[in-house]
BALO-951215 format. One record per residue (C-alpha): x, y, z; residue in one letter. Coordinates in steps of 0.1 Angstrom, whole numbers, plus 5000, padded with zeros to 4 digits. Example, Ala and Ser with C-alpha at 12.3 -4.5 7.8 and 13.67 -1.06 7.14 Angstrom:
REM BALO-951215
512349555078a
513749895071s
***
This chain:
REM BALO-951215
066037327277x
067536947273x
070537057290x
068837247321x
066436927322x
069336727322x
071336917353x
068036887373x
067936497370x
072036477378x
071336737408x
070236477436x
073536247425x
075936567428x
074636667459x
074536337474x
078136287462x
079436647484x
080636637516x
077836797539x
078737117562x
079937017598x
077537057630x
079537337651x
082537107666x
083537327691x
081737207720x
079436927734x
076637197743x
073537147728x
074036807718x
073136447714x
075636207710x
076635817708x
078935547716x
079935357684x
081334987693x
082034927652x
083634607664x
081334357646x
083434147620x
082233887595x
083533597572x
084633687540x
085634107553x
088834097545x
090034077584x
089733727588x
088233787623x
085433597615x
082433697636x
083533907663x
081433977684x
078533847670x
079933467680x
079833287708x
082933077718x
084133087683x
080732957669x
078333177655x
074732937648x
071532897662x
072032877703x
075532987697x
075733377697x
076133697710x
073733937702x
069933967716x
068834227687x
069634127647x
070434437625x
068434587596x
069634477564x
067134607543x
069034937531x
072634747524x
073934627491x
074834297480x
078734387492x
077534447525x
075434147535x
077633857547x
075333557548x
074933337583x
074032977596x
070833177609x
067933147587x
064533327591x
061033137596x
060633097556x
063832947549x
066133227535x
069033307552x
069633617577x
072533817566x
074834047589x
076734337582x
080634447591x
081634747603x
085034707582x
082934807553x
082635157543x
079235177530x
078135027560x
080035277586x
078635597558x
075135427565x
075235487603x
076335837594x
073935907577x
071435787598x
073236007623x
072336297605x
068936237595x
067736187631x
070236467644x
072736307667x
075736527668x
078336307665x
079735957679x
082135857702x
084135567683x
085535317711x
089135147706x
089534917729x
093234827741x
092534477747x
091934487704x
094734637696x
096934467719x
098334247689x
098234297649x
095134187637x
093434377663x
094734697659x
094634677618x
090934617623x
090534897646x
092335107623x
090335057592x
087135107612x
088535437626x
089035517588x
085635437581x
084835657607x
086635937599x
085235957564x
081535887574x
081936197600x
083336407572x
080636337543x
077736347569x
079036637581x
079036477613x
081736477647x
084036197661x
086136167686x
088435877701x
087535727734x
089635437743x
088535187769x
091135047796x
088034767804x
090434437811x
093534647800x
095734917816x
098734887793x
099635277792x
102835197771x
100435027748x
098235307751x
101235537744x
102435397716x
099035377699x
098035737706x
101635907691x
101535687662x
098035777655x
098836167658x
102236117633x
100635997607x
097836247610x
095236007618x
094336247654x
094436607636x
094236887658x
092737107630x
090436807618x
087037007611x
085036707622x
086736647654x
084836687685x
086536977709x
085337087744x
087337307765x
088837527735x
090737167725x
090136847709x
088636627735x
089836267737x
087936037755x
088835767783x
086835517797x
087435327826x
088635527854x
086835307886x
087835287924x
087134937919x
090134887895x
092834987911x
094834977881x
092835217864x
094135567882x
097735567878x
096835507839x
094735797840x
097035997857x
100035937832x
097135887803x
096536267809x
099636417815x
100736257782x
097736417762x
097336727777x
101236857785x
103036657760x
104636907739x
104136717710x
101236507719x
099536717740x
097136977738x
093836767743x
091336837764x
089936507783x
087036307791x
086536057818x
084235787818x
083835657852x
081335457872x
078235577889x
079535597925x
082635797912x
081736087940x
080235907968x
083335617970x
085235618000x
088735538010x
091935637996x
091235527959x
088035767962x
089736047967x
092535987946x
089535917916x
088136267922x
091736417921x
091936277887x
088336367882x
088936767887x
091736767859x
089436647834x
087036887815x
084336647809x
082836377834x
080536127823x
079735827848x
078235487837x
074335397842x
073735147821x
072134877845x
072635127875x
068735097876x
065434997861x
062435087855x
061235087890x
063935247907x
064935477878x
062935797889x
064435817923x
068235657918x
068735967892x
067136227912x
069536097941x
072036087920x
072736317890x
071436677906x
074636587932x
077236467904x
076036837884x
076837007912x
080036867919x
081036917886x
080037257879x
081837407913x
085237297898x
084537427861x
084337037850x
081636977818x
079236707829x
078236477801x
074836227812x
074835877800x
070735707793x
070535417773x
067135237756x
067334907783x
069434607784x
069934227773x
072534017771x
071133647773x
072633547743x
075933687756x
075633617793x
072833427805x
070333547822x
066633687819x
066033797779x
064434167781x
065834177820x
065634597813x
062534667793x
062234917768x
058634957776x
058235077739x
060835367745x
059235487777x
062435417794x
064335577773x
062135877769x
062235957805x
066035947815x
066436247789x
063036397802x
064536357840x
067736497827x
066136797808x
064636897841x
067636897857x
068937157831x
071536897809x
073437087782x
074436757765x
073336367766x
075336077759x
073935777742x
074635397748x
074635287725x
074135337688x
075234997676x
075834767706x
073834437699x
075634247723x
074334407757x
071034527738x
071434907742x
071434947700x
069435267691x
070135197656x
067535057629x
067434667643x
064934377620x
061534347629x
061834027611x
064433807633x
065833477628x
064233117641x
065732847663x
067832777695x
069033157698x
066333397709x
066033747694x
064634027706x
062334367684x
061434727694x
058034587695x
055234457677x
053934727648x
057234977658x
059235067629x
062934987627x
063935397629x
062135417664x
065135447683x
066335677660x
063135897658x
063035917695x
066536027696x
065636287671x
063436427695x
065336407725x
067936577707x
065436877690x
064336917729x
067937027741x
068537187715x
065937437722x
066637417757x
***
């Protein structure tokens, strides 16, 4: 009887110490999923980045950063709370978290899980790796990453972003070396696949940067034909106008655009509240269409709102959530159109406010303002709404 009564307490620690099964990986159909930035860096990490990304010209202090929402710290352990010049209106200090550290990246998966989201999309920018520290930053968080996805029983997948960078040797280089020391595994369980292949991701491909489709064009020939690096299916991110724009470059996109097997085009500012309703129903019906005459998966992007005065400048709030309302009704409009799968931005981006993930209610004082989900809203509402945005298509 001691022992039995003994295995029952341990039981909660074992199981929570298992890997869980893996969502079905074999497709996007049927399901939510998010952009993961996991660029945010802090003192003391062990990458001697200091605070990427949540600085502001190399200074991170009241009226000096970049980030309109501050993150929920309440769940992280002592290891995981790096301590800031910010302090809160009673006097204690307002701590940040890095994505370099595990438990932290294993939290967000978790999350993940408990408010159904699929899988993430992690982002590797090239202008990061470009150089050593960069890259060895990037690395460790795609580590993170991979380990998170693989105890939460969660999907990843790798989506680089040419934004400010179209160096396809770099590109090149980074992608073989990540497949030769088994860091991209074809037969990874956890790795997202669309097409009958593991999908890689690329975003960037725009008519307004020129640049942008001959790296696609070698980008995919090198990842799909490659007889040692190939065998990917691809995603393209591109921007909203990617079927209407004209000219040579137009056409040349949508050349590119029909080898891919997933499209997903940018809306994040592409309207507000006001003009949402009719710019989507302009919009998306036509880019479905489109898509599904030439056997090409079409992946919709809604996001929460948008701020970036602390970044930019600018109106604080300039897309209001409207206490998820916004939100709510690009996956609603999207539904009705008959979506299979939704793309979210973005599950951790602080810096343009589209974070869906648990942000403070409690926010720091001073020169720097900060923005909440609302007065009385829990920190999870992002993350419940998501849930149920994610239960509805699933049933769908």
């Amino acid at each position: 009887m001691g022992i039995r009564l003994l295995l029952f307490f341990m039981l909660p620690g074992l199981l929570a110490a298992a890997p869980l099964p893996t969502v079905d990986n074999s497709s996007l159909d049927g399901g939510v999923f998010c952009g993961y930035q996991g660029w945010f860096n802090a003192p003391g990490d062990g990458s001697e980045r200091g605070y990427t990304h949540y600085w502001k010209n190399g200074r991170f202090a009241p009226g000096s950063c970049s980030v309109d929402y501050w993150p929920d710290m309440t769940e992280a352990t002592e290891a995981e709370r790096f301590e800031t010049p910010f302090r809160f209106a009673d006097g204690s200090p307002a701590c940040v978290y890095s994505a370099r550290r595990p438990e932290t990246v294993e939290r967000h998966f978790r999350w993940m899980r408990e408010y159904n989201i699929r899988g993430a999309m992690l982002q590797r920018f090239l202008t990061e790796i470009r150089n050593s520290s960069g890259r060895e930053n990037a690395d460790t968080v795609l580590d993170n990453v991979r380990r998170a996805a693989a105890r939460h029983g969660r999907t990843w997948l790798l989506m680089y972003d040419i934004s400010g960078n179209a160096d396809f040797e770099l590109f090149a280089r980074d992608w073989k070396r990540l497949n030769d020391t088994g860091v991209i595994r074809r037969d990874d369980p956890n790795y997202q696949r669309h097409g009958g292949k593991p999908l890689v991701a690329f975003w960037g491909l725009f008519a307004e940067r020129p640049e942008s489709l001959g790296w696609f064009e070698r980008a995919i020939e090198l990842v799909t034909a490659d007889p040692v690096y190939g065998g990917f299916s691809v995603m393209a991110g591109v921007n909203d106008n990617w079927r209407t724009v004209r000219g040579e470059t137009g056409g040349r996109l949508r050349r590119i655009a029909a080898r891919c097997t997933v499209i997903s085009a940018w809306t994040v500012g592409r309207y507000d509240n006001e003009s949402r309703e009719a710019w989507m129903k302009r919009v998306i019906p036509e880019d479905m269409k489109w898509c599904a005459a030439r056997g090409v998966t079409y992946l919709p992007v809604i996001f929460p709102g948008f701020s970036w005065h602390n970044l930019r400048g600018g109106k604080l709030d300039q897309l209001p959530r409207r206490e998820g309302r916004f939100y709510r009704e690009q996956a609603e409009e999207l539904l009705r159109f008959g979506a299979r799968q939704l793309y979210v931005a973005m599950f951790d981006e602080m810096d343009e406010g589209t974070c869906i993930f648990k942000t403070s209610r409690r926010v720091p004082v001073g020169a720097s303002p900060f923005l909440t989900y609302g007065d009385g809203v829990p920190e999870d509402f992002y993350l419940q709404l998501t849930s149920q945005i994610a239960r509805r298509l699933e049933k769908q």
